[in-house]
C-alpha positions in Angstrom: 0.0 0.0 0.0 3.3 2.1 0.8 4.1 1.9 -3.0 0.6 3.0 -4.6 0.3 6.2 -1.8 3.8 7.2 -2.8 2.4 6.5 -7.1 -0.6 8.4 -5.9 1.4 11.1 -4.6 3.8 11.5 -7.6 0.6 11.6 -9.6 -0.9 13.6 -7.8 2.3 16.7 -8.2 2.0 15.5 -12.0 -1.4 16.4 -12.3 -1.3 19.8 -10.7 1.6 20.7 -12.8 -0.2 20.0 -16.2 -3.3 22.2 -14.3 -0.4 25.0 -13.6 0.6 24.9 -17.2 -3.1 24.8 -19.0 -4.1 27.5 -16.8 -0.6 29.6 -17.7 -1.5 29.0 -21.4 -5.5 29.9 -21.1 -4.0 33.8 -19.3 -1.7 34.3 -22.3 -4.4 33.6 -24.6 -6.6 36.4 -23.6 -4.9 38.6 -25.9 -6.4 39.6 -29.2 -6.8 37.0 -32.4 -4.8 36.7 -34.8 -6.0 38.9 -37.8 -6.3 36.2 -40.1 -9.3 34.2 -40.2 -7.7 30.7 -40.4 -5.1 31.4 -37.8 -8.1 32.8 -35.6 -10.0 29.1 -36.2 -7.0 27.5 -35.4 -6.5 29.0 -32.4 -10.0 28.8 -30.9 -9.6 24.7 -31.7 -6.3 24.7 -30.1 -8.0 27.0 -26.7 -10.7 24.0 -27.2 -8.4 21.2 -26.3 -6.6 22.9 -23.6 -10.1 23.6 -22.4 -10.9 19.6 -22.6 -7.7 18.3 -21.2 -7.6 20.6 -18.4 -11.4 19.3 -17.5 -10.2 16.0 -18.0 -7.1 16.5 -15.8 -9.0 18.3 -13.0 -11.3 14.6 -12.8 -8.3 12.9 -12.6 -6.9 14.9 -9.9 -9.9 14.9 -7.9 -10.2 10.7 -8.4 -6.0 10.3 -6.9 -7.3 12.7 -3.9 -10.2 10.7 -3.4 -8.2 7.8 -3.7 -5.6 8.8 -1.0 -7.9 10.4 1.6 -9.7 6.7 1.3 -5.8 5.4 2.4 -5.2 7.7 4.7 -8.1 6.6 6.3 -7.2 2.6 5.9 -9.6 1.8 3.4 -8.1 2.5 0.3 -8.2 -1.7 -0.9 -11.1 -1.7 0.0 -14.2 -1.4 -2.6 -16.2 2.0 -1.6 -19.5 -0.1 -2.9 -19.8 -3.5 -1.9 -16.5 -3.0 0.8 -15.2 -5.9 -0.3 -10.9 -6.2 -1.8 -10.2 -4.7 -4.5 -7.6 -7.1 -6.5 -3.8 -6.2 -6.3 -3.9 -6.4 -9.9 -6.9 -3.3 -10.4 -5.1 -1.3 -7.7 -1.8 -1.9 -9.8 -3.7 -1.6 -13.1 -5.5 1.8 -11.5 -3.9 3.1 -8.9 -6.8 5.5 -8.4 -9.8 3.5 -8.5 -11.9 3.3 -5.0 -14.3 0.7 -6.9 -13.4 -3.4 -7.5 -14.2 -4.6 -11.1 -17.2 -6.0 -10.1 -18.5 -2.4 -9.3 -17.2 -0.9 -11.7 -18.4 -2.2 -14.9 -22.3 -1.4 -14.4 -20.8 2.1 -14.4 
């Protein structure tokens, strides 16, 4: 359990980093278009999937806190559903997960 904390952990800096640098990229875009109308639609698409990946990133990190408040509290291999062991090989799989496969699929 040592191991996947300290992989939580490290994921954990990872994924507030990448937040640090979307959000540095989404202030410097706030400046004016470019004049040209194909650079302009580039650029909205490229604002677009900073805009996706930091939502996506922001789920992520809130799933490895999740994930570590349950070990902090002993429970993290443990299924948050049916409280029964979630297999060594899901935790290693998914460090993150909180759910056992069985749980998880329906969702």
């Amino acid at each position: 359990m040592a191991d996947r904390k300290v992989e939580l952990e490290g994921l954990r800096d990872e994924l507030i980093d990448r937040l640090d640098r979307y959000r540095a990229h989404k202030e410097q875009r706030n400046g004016p278009l470019d004049k040209d109308m194909e650079e302009q639609a580039i650029e909205v698409q490229n604002d677009d999937v900073v805009d996706f990946l930091e939502n996506e990133a922001e789920d992520e990190l809130r799933q490895v806190m999740h994930a570590l408040a349950r070990i902090e509290e002993g429970r993290g291999e443990v299924c948050e559903v049916c409280e029964e062991p979630i297999s060594p090989a899901r935790l290693e799989a998914l460090p993150f997960t909180t759910l056992c496969r069985e749980c998880a699929e329906p969702r």
